[in-house]
N, C-alpha and C positions, 0 to 999 in steps of 0.2 A: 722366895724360899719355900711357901705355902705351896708351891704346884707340885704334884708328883712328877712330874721328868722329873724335877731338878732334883728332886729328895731322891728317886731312884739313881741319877746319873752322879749324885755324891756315895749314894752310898756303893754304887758300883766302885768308884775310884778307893773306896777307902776298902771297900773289901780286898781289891787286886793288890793295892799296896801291903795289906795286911798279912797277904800271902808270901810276901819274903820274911822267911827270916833269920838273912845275911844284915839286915841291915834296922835300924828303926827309924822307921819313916814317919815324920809328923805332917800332917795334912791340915793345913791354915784352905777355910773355905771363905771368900767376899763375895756380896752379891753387891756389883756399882747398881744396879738399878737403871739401867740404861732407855731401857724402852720405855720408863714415864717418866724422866729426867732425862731429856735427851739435849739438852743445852749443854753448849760449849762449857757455863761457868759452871755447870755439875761434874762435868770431864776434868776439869783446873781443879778442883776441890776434890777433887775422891782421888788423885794423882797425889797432891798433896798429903793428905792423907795416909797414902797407903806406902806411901814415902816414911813419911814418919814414924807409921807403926813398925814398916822391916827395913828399915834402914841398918839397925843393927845386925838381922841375922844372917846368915847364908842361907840363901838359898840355890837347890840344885835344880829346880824344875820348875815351870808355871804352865799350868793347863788351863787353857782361855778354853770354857763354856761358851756356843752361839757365835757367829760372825761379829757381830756386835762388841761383845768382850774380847774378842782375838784385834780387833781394828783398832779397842783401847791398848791395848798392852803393846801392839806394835808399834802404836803412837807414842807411846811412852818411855821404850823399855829402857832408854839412854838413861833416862832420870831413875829408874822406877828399877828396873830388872838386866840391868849391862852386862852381858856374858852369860847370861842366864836362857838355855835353852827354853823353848817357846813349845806345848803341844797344844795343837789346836784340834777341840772334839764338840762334834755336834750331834746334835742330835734330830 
């Protein structure tokens, strides 16, 4: 989260979302950590995870940061994000 892309490439999103307003847009940001956890049981556990924390909400959107994060969320999305459109941005 310390690098600047990512603080720029969040605060991008959150500006452009910011920019509507027809609608109020809450932006949930998670870093899985992938590229120094890159084992299978850290992919099991951050799924899990992120299961439990939005399982209750709706959501309308998921924007995977990095190939990496787009490969998890793909892998997942049955458990994790079902019907939930997928935008994939990189940087």
């Amino acid at each position: 989260k310390t690098h600047p892309a990512h603080q720029m490439t969040e605060q991008g999103i959150r500006e452009a979302c910011r920019a509507s307003r027809r609608f109020d847009i809450q932006v949930y940001t998670e870093y899985i950590d992938l590229s120094r956890f890159a084992s299978d049981s850290h992919a099991r556990a951050m799924a899990g995870y992120l299961h439990q924390k939005y399982a209750p909400m709706k959501m309308d959107v998921v924007i995977a940061v990095y190939p990496a994060a787009l490969d998890f969320v793909l892998a997942n999305r049955r458990t994790l994000f079902p019907g939930i459109p997928i935008v994939a941005a990189e940087i």
